[in-house]
Each structure stands twice: as C-alpha cells, then as structure tokens.
DSSP file (Angstrom, degrees, kcal/mol; ACC not computed):
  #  RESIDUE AA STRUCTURE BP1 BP2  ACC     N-H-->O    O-->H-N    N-H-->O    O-->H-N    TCO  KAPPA ALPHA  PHI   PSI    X-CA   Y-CA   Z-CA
    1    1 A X              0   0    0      0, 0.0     2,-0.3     0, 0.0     0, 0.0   0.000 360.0 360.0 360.0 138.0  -28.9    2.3   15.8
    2    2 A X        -     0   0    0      0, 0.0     2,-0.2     0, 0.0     0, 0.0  -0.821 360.0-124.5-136.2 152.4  -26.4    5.1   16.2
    3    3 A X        -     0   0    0     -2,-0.3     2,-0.3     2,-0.0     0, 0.0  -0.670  24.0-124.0-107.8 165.0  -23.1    4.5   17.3
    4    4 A X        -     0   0    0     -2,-0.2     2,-0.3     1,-0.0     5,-0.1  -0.888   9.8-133.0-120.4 166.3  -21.8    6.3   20.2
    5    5 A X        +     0   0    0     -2,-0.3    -1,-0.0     4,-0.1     2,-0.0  -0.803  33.6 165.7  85.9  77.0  -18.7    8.4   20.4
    6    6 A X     >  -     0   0    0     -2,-0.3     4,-1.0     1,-0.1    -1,-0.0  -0.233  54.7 -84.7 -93.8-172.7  -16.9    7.6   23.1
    7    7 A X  H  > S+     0   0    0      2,-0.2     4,-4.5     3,-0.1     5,-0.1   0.862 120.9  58.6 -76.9 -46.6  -13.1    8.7   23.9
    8    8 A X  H  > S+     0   0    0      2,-0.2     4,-1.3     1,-0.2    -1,-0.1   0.963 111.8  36.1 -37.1 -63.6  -11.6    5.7   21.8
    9    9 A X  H  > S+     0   0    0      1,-0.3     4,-2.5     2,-0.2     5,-0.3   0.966 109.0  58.2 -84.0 -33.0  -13.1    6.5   18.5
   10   10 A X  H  X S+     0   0    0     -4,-1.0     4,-1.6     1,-0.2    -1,-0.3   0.985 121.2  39.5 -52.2 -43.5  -12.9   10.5   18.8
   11   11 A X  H  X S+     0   0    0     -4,-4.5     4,-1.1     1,-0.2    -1,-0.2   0.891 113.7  50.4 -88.3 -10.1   -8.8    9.1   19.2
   12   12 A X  H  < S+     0   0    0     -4,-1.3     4,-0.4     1,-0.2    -1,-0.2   0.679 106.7  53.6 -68.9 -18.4   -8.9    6.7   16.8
   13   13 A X  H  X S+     0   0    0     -4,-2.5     4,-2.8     2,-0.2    -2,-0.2   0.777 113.8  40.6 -87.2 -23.9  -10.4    9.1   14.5
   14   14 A X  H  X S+     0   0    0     -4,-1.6     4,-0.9     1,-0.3    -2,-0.2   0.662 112.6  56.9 -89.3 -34.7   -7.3   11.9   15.0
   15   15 A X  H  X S+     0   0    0     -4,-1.1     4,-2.5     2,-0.1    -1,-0.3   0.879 109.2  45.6 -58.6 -40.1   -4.9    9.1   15.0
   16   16 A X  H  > S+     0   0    0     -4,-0.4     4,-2.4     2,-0.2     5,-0.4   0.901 113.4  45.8 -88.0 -46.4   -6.5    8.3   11.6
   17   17 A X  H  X S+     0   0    0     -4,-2.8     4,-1.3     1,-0.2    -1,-0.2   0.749 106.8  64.7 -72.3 -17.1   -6.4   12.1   10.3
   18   18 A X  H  X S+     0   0    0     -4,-0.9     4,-3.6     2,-0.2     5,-0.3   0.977 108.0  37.6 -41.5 -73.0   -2.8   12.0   11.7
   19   19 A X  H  X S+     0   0    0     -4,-2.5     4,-9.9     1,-0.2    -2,-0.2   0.897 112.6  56.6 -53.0 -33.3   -1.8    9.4    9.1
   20   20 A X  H  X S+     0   0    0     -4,-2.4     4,-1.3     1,-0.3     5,-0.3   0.904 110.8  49.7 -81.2 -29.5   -4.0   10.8    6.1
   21   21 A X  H >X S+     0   0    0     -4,-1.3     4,-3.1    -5,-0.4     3,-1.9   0.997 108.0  45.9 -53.8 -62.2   -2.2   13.8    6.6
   22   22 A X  H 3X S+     0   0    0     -4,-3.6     4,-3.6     1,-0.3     5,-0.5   1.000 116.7  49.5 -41.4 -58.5    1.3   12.5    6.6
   23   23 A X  H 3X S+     0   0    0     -4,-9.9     4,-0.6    -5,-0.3    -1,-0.3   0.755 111.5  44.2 -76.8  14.6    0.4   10.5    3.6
   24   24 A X  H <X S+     0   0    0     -3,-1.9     4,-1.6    -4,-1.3    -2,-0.2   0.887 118.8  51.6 -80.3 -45.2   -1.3   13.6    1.3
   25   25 A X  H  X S+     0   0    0     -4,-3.1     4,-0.9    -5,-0.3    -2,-0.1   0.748 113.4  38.3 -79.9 -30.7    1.7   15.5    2.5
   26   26 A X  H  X>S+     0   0    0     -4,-3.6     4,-3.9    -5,-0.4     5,-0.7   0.900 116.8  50.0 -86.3 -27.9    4.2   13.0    1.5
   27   27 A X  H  X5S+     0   0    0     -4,-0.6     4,-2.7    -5,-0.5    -2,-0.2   0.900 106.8  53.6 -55.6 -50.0    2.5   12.0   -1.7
   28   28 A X  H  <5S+     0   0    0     -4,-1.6     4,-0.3     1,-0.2    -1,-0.2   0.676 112.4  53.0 -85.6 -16.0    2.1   15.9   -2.8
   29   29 A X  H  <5S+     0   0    0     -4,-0.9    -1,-0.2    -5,-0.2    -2,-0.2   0.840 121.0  26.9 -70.6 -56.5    6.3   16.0   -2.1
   30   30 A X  H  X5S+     0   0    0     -4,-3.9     4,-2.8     2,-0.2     5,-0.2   0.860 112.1  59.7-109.3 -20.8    7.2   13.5   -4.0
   31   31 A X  H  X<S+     0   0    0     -4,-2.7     4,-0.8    -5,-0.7    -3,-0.2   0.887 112.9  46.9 -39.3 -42.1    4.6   13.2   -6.7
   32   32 A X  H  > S+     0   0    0     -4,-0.3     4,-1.5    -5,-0.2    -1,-0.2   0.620 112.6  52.5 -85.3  -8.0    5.6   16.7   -7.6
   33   33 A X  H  >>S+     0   0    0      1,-0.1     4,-1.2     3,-0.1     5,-0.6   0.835 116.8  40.1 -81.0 -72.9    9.6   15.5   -7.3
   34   34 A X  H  <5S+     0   0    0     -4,-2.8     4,-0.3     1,-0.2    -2,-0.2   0.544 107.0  61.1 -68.4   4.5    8.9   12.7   -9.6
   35   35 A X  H  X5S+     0   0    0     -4,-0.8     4,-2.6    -5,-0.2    -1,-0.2   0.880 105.0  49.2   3.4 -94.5    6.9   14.5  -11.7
   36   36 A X  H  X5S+     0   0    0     -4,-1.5     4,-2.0     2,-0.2     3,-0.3   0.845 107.6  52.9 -42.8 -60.3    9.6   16.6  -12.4
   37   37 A X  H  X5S+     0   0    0     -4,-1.2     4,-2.5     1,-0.3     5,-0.3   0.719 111.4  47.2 -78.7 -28.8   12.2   13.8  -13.1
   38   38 A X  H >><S+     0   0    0     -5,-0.6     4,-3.3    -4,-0.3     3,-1.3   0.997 110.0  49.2 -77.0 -52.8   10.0   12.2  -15.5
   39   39 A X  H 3X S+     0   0    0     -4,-2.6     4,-1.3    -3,-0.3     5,-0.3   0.910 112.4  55.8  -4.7 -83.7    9.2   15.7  -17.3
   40   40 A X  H 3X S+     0   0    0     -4,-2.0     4,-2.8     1,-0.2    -1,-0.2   0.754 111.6  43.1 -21.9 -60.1   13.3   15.9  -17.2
   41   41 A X  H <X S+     0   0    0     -4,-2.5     4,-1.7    -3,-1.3     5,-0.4   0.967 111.8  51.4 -80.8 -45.5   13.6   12.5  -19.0
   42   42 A X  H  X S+     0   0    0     -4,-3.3     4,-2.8    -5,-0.3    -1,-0.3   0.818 109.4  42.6 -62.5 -26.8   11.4   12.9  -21.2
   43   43 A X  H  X S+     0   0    0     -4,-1.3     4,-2.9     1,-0.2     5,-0.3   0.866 117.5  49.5 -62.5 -39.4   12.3   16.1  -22.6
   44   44 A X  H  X S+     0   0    0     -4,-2.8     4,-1.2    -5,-0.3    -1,-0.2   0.905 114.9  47.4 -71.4 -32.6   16.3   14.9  -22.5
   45   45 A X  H  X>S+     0   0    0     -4,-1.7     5,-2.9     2,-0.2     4,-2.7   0.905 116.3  46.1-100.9 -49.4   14.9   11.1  -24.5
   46   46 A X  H  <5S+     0   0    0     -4,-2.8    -2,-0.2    -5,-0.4    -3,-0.2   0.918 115.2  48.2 -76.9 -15.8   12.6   13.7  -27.4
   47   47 A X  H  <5S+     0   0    0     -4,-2.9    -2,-0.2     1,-0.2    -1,-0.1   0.922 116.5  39.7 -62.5 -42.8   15.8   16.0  -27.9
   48   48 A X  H  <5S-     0   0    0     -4,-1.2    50,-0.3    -5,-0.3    -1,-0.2   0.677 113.7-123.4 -65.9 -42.3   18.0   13.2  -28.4
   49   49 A X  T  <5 +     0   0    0     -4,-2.7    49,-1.0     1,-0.3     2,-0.3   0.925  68.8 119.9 105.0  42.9   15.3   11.3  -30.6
   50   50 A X      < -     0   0    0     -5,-2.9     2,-0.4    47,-0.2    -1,-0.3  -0.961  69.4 -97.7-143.3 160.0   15.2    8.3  -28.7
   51   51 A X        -     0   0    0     -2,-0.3     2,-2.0    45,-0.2     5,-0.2  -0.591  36.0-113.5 -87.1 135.3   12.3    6.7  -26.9
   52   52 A X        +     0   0    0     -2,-0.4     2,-0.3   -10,-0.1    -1,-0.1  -0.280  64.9 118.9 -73.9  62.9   11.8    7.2  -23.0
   53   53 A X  S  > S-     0   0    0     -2,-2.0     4,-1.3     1,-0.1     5,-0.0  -0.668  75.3-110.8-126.2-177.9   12.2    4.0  -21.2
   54   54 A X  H >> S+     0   0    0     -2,-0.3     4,-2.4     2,-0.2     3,-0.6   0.971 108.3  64.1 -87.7 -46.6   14.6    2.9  -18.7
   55   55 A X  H 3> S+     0   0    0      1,-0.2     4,-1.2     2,-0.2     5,-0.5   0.899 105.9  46.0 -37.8 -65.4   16.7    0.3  -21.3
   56   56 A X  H 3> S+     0   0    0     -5,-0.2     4,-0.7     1,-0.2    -1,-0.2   0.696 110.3  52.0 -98.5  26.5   17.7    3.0  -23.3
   57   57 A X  H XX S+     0   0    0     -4,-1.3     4,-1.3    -3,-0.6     3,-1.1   0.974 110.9  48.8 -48.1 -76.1   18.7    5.1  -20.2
   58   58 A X  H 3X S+     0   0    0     -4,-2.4     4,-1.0     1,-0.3    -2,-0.2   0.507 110.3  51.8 -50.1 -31.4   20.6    2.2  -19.2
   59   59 A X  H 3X S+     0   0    0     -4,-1.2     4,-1.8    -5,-0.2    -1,-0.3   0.711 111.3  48.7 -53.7 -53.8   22.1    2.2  -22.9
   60   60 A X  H XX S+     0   0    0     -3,-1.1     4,-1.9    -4,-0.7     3,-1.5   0.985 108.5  55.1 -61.1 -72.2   23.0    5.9  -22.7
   61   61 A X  H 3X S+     0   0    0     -4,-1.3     4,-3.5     1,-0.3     5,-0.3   0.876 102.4  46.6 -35.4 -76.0   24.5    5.5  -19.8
   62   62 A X  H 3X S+     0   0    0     -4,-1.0     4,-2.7     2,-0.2    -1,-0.3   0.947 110.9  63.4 -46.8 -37.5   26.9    2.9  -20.4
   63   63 A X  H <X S+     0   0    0     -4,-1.8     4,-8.6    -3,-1.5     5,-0.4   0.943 101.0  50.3 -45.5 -53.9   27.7    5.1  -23.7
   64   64 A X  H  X S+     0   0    0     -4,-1.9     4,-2.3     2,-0.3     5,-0.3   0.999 111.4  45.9 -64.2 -50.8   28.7    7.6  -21.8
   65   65 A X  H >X S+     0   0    0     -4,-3.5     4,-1.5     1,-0.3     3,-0.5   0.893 114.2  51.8 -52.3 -37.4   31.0    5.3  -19.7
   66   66 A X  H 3X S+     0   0    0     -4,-2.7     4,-1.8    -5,-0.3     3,-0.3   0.948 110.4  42.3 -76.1 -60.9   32.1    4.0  -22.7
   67   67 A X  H 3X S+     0   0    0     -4,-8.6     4,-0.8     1,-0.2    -1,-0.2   0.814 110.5  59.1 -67.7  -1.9   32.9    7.5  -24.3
   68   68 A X  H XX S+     0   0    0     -4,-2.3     4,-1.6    -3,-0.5     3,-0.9   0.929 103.8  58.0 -80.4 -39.8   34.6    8.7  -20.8
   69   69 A X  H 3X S+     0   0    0     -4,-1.5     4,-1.4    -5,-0.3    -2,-0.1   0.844 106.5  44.1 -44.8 -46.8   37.0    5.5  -21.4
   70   70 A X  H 3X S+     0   0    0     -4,-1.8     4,-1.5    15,-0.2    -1,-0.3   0.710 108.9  56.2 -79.5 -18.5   38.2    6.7  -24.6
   71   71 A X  H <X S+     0   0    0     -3,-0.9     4,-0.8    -4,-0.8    -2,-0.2   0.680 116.8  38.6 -87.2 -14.0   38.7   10.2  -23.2
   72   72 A X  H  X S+     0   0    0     -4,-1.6     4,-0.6     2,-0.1    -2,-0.2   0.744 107.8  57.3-106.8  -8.0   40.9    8.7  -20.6
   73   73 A X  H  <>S+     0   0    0     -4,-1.4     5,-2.6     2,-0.2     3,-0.3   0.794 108.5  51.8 -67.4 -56.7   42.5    6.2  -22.6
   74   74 A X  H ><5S+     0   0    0     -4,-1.5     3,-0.6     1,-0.2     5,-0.2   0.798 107.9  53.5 -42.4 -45.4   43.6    9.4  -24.8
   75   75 A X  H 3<5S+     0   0    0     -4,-0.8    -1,-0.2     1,-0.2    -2,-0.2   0.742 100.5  55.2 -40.5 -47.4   44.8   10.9  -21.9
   76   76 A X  T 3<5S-     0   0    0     -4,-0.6    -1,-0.2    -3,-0.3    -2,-0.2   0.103 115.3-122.4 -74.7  -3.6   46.9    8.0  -21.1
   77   77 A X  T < 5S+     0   0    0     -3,-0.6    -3,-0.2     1,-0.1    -2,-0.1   0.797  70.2 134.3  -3.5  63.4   48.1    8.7  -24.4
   78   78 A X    >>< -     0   0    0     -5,-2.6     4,-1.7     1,-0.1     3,-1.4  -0.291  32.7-173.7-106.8  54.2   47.1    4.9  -25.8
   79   79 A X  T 34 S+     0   0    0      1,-0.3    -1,-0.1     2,-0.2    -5,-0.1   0.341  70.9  56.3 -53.6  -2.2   45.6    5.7  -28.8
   80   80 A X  T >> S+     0   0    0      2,-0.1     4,-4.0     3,-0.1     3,-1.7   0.836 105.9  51.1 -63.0 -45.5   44.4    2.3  -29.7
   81   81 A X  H <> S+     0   0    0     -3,-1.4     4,-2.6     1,-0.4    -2,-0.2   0.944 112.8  46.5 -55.5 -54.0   42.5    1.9  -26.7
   82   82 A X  H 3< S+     0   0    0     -4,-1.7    -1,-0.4     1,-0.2     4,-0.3   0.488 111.2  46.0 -90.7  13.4   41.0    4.9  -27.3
   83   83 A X  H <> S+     0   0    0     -3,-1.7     4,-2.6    -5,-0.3     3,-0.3   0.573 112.7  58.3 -56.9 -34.9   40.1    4.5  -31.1
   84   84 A X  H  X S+     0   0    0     -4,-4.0     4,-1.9     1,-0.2    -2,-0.2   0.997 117.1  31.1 -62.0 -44.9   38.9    1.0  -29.7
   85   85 A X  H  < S+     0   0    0     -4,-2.6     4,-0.4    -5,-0.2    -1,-0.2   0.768 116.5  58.2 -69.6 -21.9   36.5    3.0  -27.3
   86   86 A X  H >> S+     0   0    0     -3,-0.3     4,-1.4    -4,-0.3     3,-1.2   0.927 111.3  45.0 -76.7 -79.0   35.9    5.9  -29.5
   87   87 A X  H 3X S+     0   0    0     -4,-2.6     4,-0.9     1,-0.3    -2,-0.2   0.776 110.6  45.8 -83.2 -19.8   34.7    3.7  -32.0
   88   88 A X  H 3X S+     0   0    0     -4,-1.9     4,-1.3     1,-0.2    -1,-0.3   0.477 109.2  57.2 -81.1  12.6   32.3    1.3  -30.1
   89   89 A X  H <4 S+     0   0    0     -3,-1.2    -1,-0.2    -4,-0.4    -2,-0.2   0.461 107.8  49.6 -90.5 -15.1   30.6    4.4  -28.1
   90   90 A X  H  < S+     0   0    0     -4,-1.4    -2,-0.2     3,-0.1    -3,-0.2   0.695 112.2  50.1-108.8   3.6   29.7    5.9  -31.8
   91   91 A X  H >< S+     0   0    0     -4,-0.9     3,-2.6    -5,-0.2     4,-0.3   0.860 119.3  33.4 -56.3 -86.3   28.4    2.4  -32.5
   92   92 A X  T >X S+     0   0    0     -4,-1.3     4,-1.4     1,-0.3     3,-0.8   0.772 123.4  45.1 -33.3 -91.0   26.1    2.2  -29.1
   93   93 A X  H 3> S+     0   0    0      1,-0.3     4,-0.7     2,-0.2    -1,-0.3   0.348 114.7  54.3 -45.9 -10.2   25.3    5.8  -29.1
   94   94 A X  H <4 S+     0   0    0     -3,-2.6    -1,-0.3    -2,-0.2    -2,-0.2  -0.343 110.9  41.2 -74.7  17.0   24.5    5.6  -32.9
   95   95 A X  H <4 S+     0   0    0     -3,-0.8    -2,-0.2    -4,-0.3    -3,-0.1   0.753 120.2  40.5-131.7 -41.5   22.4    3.2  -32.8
   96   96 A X  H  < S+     0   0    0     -4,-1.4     2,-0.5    -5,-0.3    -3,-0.2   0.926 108.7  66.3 -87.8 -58.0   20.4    4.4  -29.5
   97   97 A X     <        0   0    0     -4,-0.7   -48,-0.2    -5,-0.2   -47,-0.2  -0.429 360.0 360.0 -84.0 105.0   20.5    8.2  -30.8
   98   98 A X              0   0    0    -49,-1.0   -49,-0.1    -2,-0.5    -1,-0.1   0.511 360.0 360.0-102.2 360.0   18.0    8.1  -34.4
C-alpha cells in the first residue's frame, strides 16, 4: 500500500524542512557561541587553578566584588573598611585560587 502524495503532505513536508532548518541553523549559532564560552571558562578556571563549575564562578565573582569594595573604601579614604575588605577577599580568593 503506497501512500499518495497529495498537496497537504508535499506542504506539510516543506513546512517540516522549514523548521529543521531553522533548528540546524540555530543550533550550529549557538552551539558554536557556547562552545566558545565554555572553552573561555575553562581555560580562565585551569590558569587560575581552580576547578570549572559554576559555584566557584559564583565564588570568584563575589571576590571580585568583594576586592572592588576595598578599592573603593580606600578611595573613600576609610582605611578600616578597606583592610576589613582587603582582608576577607584574600581569604575567599585564597581559598578558591590553589
């Protein structure tokens, strides 16, 4: 039994190659964007010595706010506040960084 080709399926089928396009095309966009990003972290997580997961991103990250605190705190010229910050960002970031 052979199926028969009618107008429907011939547009259902171009509707179909429609989509698989869109998604190869979006896939091949951002697969190679995130790719990259991950490449990116990983290299920045083995230079730094630290293992590549999103905590101690999130860990870095906050370090850094933490050492921007003390650089503005200095600014501010309050120079406890910025030993205080000074010294818990070279805790964190000593601790995360091996």
């Amino acid at each position: 039994m052979q199926a028969e080709t009618g107008f429907f399926s011939s547009a259902g089928a171009a509707v179909g190659q429609g989509i698989k396009w869109v998604s190869d095309a979006l896939h091949w966009l951002f697969g190679g964007f995130f790719g990259a990003l991950g490449d990116f972290f990983s290299g920045m997580a083995a230079s730094l010595g630290m293992s590549p997961n999103v905590m101690n991103f999130a860990l870095l990250l906050i370090g850094l706010m933490m050492l921007w605190a003390g650089i503005k705190a200095f600014a501010r010229r309050s120079i406890l506040s910025g030993i205080f910050w000074l010294v818990l960002t070279a805790l964190l970031l000593g601790a995360l960084i091996a």
